[in-house]
FINU-224497 format. One line per 5 residues: for each residue x negated, y negated, z negated of C-alpha. Coordinates in steps of 0.25 Angstrom, whole numbers, plus 5000, padded with zeros to 4 digits. Layout:
// residues N
X,Y,Z ~ ...
This chain:
// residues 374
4923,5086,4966 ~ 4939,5087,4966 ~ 4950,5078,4965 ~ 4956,5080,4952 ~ 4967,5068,4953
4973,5060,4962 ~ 4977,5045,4954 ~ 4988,5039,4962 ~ 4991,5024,4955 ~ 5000,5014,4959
4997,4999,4955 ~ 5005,4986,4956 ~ 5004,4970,4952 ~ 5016,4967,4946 ~ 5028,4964,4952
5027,4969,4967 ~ 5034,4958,4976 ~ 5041,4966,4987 ~ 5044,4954,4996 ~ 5028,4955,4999
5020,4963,5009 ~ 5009,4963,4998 ~ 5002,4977,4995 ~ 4994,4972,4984 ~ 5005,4972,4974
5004,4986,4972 ~ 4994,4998,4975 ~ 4992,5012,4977 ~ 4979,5017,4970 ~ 4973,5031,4972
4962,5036,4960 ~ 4955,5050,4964 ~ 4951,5057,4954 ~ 4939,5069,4952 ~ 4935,5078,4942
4920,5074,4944 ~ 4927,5059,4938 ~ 4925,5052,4951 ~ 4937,5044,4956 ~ 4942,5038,4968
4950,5024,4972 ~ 4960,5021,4983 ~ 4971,5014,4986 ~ 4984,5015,4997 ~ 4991,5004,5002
5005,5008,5001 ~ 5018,5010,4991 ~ 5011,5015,4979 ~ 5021,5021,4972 ~ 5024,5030,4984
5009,5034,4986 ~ 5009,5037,4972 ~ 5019,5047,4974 ~ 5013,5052,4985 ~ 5000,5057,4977
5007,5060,4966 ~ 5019,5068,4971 ~ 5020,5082,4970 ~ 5017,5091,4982 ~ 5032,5096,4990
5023,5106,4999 ~ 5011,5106,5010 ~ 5014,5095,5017 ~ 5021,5086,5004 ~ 5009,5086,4994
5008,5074,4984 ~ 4991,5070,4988 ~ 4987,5072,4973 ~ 4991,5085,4975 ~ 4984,5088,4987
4971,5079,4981 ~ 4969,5086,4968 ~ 4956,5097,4967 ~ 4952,5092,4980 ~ 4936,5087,4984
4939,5071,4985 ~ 4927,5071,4996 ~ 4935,5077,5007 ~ 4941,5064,5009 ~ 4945,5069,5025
4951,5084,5021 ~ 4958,5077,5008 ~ 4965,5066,5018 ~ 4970,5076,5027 ~ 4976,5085,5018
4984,5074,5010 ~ 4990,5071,5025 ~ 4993,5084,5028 ~ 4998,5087,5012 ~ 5007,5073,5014
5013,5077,5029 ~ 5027,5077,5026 ~ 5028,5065,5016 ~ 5016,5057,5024 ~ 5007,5055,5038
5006,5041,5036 ~ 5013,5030,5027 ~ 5012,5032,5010 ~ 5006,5046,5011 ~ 4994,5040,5017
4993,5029,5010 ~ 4993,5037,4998 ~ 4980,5044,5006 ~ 4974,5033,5008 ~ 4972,5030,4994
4969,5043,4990 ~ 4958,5042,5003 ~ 4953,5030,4998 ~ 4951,5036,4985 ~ 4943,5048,4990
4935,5040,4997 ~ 4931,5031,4987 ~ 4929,5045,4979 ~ 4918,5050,4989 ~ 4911,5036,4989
4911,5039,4973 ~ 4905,5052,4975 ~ 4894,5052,4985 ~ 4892,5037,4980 ~ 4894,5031,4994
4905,5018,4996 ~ 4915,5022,5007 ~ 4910,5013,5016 ~ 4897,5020,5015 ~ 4905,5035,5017
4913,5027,5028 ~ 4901,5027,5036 ~ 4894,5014,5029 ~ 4901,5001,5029 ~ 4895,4988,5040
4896,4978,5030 ~ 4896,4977,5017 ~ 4905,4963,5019 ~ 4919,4962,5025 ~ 4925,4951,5027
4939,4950,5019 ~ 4951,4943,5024 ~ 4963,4937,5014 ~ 4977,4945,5016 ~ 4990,4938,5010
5004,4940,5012 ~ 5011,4929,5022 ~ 5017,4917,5015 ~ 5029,4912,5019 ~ 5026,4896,5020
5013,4890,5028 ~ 5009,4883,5015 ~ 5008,4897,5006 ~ 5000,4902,5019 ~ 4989,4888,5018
4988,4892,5001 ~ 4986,4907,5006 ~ 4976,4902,5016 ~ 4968,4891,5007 ~ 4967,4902,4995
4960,4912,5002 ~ 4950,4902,5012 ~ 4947,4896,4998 ~ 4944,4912,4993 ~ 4933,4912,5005
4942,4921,5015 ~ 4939,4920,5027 ~ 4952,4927,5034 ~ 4967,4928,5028 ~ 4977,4936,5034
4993,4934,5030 ~ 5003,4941,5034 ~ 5019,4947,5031 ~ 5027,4937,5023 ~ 5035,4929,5032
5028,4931,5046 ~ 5035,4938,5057 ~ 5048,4930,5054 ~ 5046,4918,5060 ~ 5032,4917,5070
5032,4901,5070 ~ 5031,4902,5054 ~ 5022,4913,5055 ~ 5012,4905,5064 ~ 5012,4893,5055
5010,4902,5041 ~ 4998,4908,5049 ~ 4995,4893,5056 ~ 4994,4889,5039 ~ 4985,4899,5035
4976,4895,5050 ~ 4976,4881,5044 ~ 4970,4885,5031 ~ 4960,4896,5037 ~ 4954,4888,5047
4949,4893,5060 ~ 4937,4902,5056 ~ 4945,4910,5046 ~ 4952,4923,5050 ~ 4969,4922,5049
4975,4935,5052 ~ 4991,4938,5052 ~ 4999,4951,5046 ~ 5014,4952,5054 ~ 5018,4961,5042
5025,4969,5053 ~ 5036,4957,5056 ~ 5035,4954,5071 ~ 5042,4956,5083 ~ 5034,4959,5095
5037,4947,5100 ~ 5035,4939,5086 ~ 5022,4944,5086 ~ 5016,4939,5100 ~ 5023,4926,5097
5016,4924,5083 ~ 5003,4930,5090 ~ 5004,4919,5101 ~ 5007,4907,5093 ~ 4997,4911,5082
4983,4910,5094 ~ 4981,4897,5088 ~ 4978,4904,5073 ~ 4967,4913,5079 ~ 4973,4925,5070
4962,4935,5067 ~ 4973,4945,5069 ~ 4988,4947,5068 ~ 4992,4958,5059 ~ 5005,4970,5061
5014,4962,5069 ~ 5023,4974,5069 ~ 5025,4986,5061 ~ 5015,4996,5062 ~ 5020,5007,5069
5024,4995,5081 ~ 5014,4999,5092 ~ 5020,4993,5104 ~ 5022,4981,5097 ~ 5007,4982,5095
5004,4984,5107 ~ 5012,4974,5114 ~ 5006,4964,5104 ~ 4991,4967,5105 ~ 4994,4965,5121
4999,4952,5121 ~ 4991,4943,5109 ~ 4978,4939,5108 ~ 4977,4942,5093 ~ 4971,4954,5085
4984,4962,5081 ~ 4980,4971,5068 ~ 4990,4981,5064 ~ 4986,4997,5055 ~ 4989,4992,5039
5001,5002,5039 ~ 4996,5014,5048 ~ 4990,5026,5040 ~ 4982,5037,5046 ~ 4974,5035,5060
4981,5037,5071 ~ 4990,5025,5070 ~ 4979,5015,5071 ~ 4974,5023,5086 ~ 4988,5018,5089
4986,5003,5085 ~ 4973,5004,5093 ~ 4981,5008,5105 ~ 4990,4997,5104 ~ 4980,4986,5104
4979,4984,5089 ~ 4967,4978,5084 ~ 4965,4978,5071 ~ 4967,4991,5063 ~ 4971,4989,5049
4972,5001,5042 ~ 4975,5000,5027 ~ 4966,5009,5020 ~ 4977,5012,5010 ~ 4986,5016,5020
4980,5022,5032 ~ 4974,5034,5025 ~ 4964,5027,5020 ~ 4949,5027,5022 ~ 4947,5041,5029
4960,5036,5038 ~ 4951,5021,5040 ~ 4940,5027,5044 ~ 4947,5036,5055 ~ 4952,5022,5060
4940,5016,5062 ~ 4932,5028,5069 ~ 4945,5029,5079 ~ 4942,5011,5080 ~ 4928,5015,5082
4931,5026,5091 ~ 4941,5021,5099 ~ 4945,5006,5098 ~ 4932,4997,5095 ~ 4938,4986,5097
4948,4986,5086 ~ 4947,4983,5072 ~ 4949,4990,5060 ~ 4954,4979,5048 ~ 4961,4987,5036
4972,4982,5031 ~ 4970,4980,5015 ~ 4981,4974,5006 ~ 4980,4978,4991 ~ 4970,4982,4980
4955,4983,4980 ~ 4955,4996,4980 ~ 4961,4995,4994 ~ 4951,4984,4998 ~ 4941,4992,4993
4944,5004,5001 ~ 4946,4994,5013 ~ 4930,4986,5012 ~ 4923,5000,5013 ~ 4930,5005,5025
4929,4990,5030 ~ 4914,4988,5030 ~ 4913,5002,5037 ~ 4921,4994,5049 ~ 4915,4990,5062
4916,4976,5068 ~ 4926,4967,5061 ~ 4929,4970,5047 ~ 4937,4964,5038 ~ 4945,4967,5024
4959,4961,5020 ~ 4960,4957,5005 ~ 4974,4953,5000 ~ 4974,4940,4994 ~ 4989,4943,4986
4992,4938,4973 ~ 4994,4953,4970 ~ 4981,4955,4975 ~ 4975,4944,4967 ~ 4980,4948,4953
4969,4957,4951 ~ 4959,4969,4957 ~ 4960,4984,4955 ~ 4945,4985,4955 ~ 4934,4981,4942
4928,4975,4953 ~ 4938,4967,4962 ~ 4934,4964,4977 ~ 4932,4950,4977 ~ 4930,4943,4993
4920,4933,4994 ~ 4918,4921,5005 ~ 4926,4930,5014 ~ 4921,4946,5011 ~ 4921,4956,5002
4910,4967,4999 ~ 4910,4980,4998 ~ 4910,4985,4984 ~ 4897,4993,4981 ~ 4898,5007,4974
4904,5020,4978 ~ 4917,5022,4986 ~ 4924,5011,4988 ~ 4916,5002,4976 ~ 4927,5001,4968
4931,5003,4952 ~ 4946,5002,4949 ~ 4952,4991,4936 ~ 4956,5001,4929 ~ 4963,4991,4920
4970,4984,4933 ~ 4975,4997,4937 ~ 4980,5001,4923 ~ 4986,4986,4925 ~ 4994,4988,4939
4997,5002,4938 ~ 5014,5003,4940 ~ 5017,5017,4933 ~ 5028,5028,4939
């Protein structure tokens, strides 16, 4: 079997609204096509024109090849060889950032292509998945007023979730407002659900121990990228001095990084399957969990389509210990599925979807629908 082409799409909801940290607006879908008809699915989290560009682009030598160019005639099933020559074909335009976003997808894709042909879901080619059931908790962008944060709240415990997380919007500017936004979404959740907080990167050090210290009384289930990504002392220095979980990894790619956010005391791992390299690159970051910090947790970040989520529920049924999956809960997100099949949560979990690969058929209508043309 060979690659006969690569499909790079780029999908959008309208109007995008800038002012928001909400992925789900628009997305980046890979389809990997065969000449035995076979077709694989993926998705990467990123800017989709510019991943677009990346597949599509001609090649400018060895080291600066567009990935449909290094893809084509190739055998899809060595999804390993496949993944290291595009890094090694994107080295002077990549190593981390868009070019491996654009892997991601096109990872994803692959994989869901091997689970097509040896008729095995990839939880099943992961290694065989622990539960058939994970718990899903809601994601929503930060509000700016405690009463918007109650609706937020009351919408999604009346959808049967048991856990919401918010985050970006307004926090980080004033920590005595953040405490009572996140107080207004306690009050509605109660004390048996799950309340988890994303810093959207906005504090200080110092902020960030203070928010910590004055939110105990909340029982956060964690407290999300305090700081930039790439801001390990402050990691550190935090995860010394709180009590709750700190979760940090949605804008790392590759491996390596993630050892780092171990060694700094981080303990939750949130890889975004769509950025990080996808699937092949996931499932290196459990094994070095596994291998080499038991304790922590591997919690993917995952905020847009459901091909994404898809992707995202088979490698987390493969997870040890605690596992649970984000689903956005975004007016962008609500307008409509990507799938003939949409993902629908129920009392608090989703399943996995039966079938081969990742279990999923695209719209083919909705993507005709939200397609944005060059």
């Amino acid at each position: 079997m060979k690659i006969t082409e690569i499909e790079a799409l780029v999908l959008r909801v309208g109007k995008v609204d800038t002012t928001r940290a909400d992925g789900t607006q628009d997305a980046f879908i890979v389809r990997i096509h065969t000449d035995e008809g076979l077709v694989g699915v993926g998705e990467g989290d990123t800017s989709p024109y510019v991943a677009r560009e990346i597949v599509d682009m001609p090649s400018s030598h060895s080291l600066a090849r567009g990935l449909r160019d290094v893809l084509i005639g190739q055998d899809p099933t060595q999804i390993r060889p496949l993944w290291n020559s595009m890094f090694a074909s994107s080295y002077h335009y990549g190593r981390d950032g868009a070019a491996l976003h654009a892997m991601s997808a096109i990872d994803m894709a692959l994989w869901d292509l091997l689970g097509k042909i040896s008729g095995l879901s990839v939880s099943q080619l992961l290694g065989g998945a622990e539960s058939s059931d994970i718990e899903v908790y809601a994601s929503e962008v930060m509000p700016d007023t405690p009463d918007e944060v109650t609706q937020i709240a009351q919408r999604v415990v009346g959808e049967g979730f048991r856990a919401l997380k918010l985050g970006w919007g307004p926090l980080g500017g004033d920590v005595g407002l953040d405490i009572e936004l996140a107080g207004a979404a306690r009050d509605v959740l109660g004390p048996d659900r799950k309340l988890m907080i994303d810093g959207g990167m906005a504090y200080s050090l110092r902020s960030a121990r203070e928010f910590c210290r004055r939110a105990e009384p909340l029982q956060l289930f964690w407290f999300e990228e305090p700081f930039e990504a790439d801001d390990l002392r402050s990691y550190e220095k935090l995860t010394q001095s709180v009590g709750v979980r700190i979760a940090c990894g949605e804008a790392h790619s590759n491996s390596a990084p993630f050892r780092q956010l171990v060694d700094v005391g981080v303990s939750i791992l949130q890889p975004d399957l769509g950025r990080c390299g996808g699937l092949t690159t996931g499932r290196d970051i459990a094994a070095m969990c596994r291998e080499y910090a038991a304790s922590t947790v591997v919690i993917p970040h995952c905020f847009s389509t459901d091909v994404l989520l898809a992707a995202t529920l088979q490698y987390v049924a493969t997870l040890p210990g605690e596992r649970l999956i984000e689903y956005p809960v975004t007016a962008s997100k609500r307008t409509g599925s990507l799938l003939t099949t949409p993902f629908s949560p129920a009392d608090g979990f989703l399943r996995l979807a039966p079938g081969a690969g990742l279990g999923i058929e695209l719209d083919e209508d909705e993507v005709r629908r939200r397609t944005f043309p060059r």
